[in-house]
N, C-alpha and C positions, 0 to 999 in steps of 0.2 A: 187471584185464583188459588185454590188451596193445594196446598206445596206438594201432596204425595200423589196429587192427579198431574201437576210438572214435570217431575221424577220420572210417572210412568211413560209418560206424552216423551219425554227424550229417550227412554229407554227406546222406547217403542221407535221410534227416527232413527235413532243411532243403529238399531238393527236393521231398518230398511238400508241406511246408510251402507252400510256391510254390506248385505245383499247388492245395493247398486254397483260397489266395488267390485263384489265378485263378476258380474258381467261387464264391467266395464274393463278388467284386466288378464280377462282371460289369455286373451293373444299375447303376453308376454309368457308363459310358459310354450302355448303351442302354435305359434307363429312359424315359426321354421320346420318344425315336424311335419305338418300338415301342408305348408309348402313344396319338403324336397321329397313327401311321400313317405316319409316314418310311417307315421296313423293317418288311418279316415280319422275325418274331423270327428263324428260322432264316439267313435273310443276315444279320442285325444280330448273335447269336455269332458266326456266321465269320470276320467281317470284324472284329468286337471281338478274337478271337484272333490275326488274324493282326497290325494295329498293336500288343499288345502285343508280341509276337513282335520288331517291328524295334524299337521304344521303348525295348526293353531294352538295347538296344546303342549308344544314342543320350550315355548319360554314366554317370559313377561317383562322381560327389559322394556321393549319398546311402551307398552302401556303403562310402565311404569315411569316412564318419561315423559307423556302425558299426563297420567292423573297427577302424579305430584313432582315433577319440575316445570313443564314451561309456561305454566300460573302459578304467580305466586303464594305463599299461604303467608297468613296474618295471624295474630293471636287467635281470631275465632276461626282459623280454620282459610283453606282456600279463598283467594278476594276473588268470586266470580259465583251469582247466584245462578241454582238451578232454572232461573227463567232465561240469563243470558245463557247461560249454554244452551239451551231450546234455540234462541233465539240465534247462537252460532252454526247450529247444529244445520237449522232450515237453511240460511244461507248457501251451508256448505253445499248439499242435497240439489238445490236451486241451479248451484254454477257447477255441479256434476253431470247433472242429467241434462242440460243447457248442452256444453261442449260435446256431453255423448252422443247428441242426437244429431248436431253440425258437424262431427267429427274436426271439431279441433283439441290440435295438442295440449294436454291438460294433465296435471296428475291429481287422483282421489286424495290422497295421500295431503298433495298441498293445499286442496280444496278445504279439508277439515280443518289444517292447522291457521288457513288464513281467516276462514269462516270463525274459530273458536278466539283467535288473538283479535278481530274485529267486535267480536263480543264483548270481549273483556273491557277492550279499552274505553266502548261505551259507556260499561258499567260499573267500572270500578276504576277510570284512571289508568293512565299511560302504565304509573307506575306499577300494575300487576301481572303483566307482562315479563318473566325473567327472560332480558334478551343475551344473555349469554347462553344460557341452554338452548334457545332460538338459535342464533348465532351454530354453537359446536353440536348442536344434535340433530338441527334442520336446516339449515340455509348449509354450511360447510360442505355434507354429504352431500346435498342436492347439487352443490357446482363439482365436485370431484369425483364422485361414483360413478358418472357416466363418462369420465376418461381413465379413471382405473378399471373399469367393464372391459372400456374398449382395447386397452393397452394390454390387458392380459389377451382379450378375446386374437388381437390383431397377432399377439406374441404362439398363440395356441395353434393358429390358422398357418400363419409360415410354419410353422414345428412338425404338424400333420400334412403341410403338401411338400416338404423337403424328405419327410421318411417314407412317404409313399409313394406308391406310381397305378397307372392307371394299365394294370395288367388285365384289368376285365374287359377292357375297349368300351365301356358304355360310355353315350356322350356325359354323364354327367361326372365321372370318375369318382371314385374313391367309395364306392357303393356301400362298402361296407362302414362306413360311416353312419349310416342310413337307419341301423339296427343298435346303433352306439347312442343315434338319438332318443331312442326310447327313452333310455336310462336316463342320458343328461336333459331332456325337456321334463321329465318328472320329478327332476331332483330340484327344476325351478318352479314348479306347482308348489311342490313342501315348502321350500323357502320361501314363496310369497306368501304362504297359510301363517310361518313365521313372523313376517312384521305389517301385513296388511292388516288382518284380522286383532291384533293385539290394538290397532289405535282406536276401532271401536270399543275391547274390552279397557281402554282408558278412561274414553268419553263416560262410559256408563259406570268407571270407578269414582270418575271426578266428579257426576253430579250424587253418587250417593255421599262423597267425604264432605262436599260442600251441603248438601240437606242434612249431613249429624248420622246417617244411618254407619256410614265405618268409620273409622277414625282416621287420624291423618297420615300421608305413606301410605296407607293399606295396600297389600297386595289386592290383586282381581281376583273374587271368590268365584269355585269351579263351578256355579251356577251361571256367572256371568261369560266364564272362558267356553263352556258347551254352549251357549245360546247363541255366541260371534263364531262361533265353530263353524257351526250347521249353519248361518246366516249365509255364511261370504261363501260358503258351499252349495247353495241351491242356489245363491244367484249367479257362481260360475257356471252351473251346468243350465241353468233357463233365460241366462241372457247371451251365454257366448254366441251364438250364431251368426246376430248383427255385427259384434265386435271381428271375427274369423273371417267373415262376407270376403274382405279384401285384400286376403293375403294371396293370394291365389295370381294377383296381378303385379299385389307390392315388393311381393318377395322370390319372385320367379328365374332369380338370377342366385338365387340363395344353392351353394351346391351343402351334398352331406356335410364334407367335412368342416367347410363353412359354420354350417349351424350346429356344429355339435361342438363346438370352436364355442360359438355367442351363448349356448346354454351352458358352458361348462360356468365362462365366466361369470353370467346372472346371477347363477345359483350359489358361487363362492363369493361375488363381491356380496351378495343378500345376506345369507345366512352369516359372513361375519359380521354385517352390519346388526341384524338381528341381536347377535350378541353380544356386542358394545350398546346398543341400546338406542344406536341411530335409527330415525324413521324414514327412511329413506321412500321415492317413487318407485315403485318397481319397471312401472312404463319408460322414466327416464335413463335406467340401470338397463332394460334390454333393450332400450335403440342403442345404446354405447355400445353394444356387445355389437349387435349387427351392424353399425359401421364402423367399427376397429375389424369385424371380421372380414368385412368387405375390402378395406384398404389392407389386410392381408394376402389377399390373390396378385396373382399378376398382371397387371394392365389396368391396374385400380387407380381414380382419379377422383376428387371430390365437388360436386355440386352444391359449392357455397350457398345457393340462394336457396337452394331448399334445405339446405341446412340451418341457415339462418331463420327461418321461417319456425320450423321445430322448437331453436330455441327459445325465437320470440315466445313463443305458446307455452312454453317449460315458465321463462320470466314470468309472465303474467299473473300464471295462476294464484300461486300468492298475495299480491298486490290487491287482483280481481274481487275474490271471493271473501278477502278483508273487507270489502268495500261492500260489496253485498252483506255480509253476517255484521258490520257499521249499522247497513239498514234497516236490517230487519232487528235489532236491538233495539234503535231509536223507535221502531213503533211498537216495539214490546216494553218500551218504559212507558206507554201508556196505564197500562194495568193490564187489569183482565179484558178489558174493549182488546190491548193491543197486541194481546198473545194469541186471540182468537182471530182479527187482521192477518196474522203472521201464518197461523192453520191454515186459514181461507186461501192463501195466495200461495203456501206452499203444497194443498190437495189441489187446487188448479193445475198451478205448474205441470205436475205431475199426471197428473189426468188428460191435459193436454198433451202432452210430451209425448205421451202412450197412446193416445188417440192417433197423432201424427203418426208414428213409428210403424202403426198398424197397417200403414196405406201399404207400406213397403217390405211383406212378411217376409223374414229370415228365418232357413231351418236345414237341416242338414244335405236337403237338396241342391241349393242355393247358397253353399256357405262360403264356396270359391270367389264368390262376382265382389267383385268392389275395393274401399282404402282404409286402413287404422292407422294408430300412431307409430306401432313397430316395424308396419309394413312403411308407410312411409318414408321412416330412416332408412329403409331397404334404398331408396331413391337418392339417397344423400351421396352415396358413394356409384359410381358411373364404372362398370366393369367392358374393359377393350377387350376383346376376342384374339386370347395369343394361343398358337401353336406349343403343344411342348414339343420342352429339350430334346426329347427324344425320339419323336417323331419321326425320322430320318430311320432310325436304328430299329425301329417297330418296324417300317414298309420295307426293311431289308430282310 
């Protein structure tokens, strides 16, 4: 197949790709907002769309640890043809929209990177894979992020319920929290626009350095960074709804201060990560916030098995989606019979996926009812029903 109709076919993916991200990760910025009543859902996507939108443009480490660290390059350039990267690309897309429509724990984020190193190693051998950059830029972050989230989140949550009291008498206390999350769940939209959006503008760095159109290192040109921009931006605000459906039950134990506790941490464990050039899950980075912030109230307890379940699903997805973007190489070393195989099965998928989706339409009616991943982790942690200290002192 001729190579600049390759090029456009993965541009073309890797921005749907973006876009699926953006509705697939909506709820980790406004998960808790729209749970303790910050925003109606309908301004809390808007406004999630539109910071990723500038976030994206905010830096390029992360894509720059895609396109030129974790494949290798060889004298002629990156060892990884623009047909495997299609052929990683589909995978990834495959075990994305897959998990998002069964709602299992998944991250986009490790979907790509397992789909892209399954490619490679089809195509070019074990050895084009750098697994130390693997190792310190994605596997490291992935197990440690979501306990630095939460360690800060849990340290944030006792800090704000030891300086406050609950002189308004509402049952949810601390209300003023409430208007504190505006700011911190927007400040996790920016930061997700910061490293979610950059790993598409890798992907579409990495298949121009490897077809010869930039040279190697290249930064990501501001034609590619505006197009991942607006991608992961329209598909936060036209797919969140399905992903929001189930916070409304997941996270119903979530108070202000609580979530304004788990956004602060998201948004500071993200955006440093952004800036060392870690690619972090942003999905795995806000369950850690929401259960360190949970085991910072009083009467907090943990439910091992649905915790472990989570992480099963975090494990996986790497593994998974290698294994898929393995397969869909092997029938793209066919030729052009097997790259067109690889379309066919990836515009099904999808077409199905969305056909299914449709039985069960989500929109800002309806954006309360049902479960995600953040809401989820809401469940991990079991909150007891205590009395305050002071209570006594109040009824006198």
């Amino acid at each position: 197949m001729d190579l600049t109709l390759i090029v456009v076919l993965v541009i073309a993916l890797a921005l749907f790709f973006d876009f699926t991200n953006g509705f697939h990760d909506t709820a980790n910025a406004m998960a808790t907002p729209i749970a303790t009543g910050a925003m109606r859902p309908k301004i809390a996507v808007a406004l999630a769309a539109a910071l990723n939108l500038v976030g994206a443009f905010l830096s390029t480490e992360v894509a720059k640890t895609i396109s030129g660290g974790l494949i290798k390059e060889g004298s002629g350039g990156v060892q990884i043809t623009p047909t495997m990267i299609l052929a990683g690309l589909i995978g990834a897309i495959i075990w994305n929209l897959v998990t998002w429509l069964f709602g299992l724990p998944s991250s986009s984020s490790h979907a790509l990177f397992g789909g892209l190193i399954g490619a490679a190693i089809v195509g070019a051998g074990v050895s084009s894979v750098d697994y130390i950059v693997l190792l310190d830029k994605v596997i490291l972050p992935a197990l440690l992020s979501p306990v630095i989230a939460g360690l800060v989140a849990f340290c944030a949550t006792r800090l704000a319920y030891a300086i406050t009291r609950r002189y308004d008498n509402l049952p949810d206390g601390r209300a003023g929290f409430r208007y504190a999350q505006i700011f911190s769940s927007s400040l996790v939209a920016l930061a997700h626009g910061t490293n979610d959006a950059q790993k598409t503008m890798g992907v579409i760095t990495l298949v121009l350095i490897s077809a010869g159109v930039l040279g190697p290192n290249a930064n990501p040109p501001v034609l590619v960074i505006t197009a991942c921009a607006l991608a992961i931006a329209i598909g936060t605000y036209t797919g969140g709804w399905r992903i929001i459906r189930t916070l409304g039950k997941g996270l119903t134990d979530v108070k202000p201060a609580q979530g304004f506790a788990a956004e602060t941490a998201t948004a500071a464990t993200i955006l440093a990560s952004s800036h060392l050039g870690f690619a972090l899950s942003t999905t795995q980075v806000a369950s850690g916030s929401v259960i360190g912030s949970g085991l910072g109230r009083r009467g907090s307890s943990v439910r091992w098995g649905t915790a472990g379940r989570i992480g099963l699903g975090w494990l996986m997805t790497l593994p998974a989606s290698a294994i898929v973007g393995a397969i869909t190489a092997f029938i793209a070393l066919l030729g052009t019979v097997g790259v067109v195989i690889d379309l066919i099965i990836a515009v099904g998928v999808i077409v199905a996926i969305f056909a299914i989706s449709k039985h069960n339409n989500v929109d800002a009616r309806n954006a309360l009812e049902g479960v995600n991943e953040v809401a989820e982790s809401g469940r991990v942690v079991k909150i007891r029903k205590v009395k305050p200290k002071n209570a006594k002192r109040r009824a006198a």
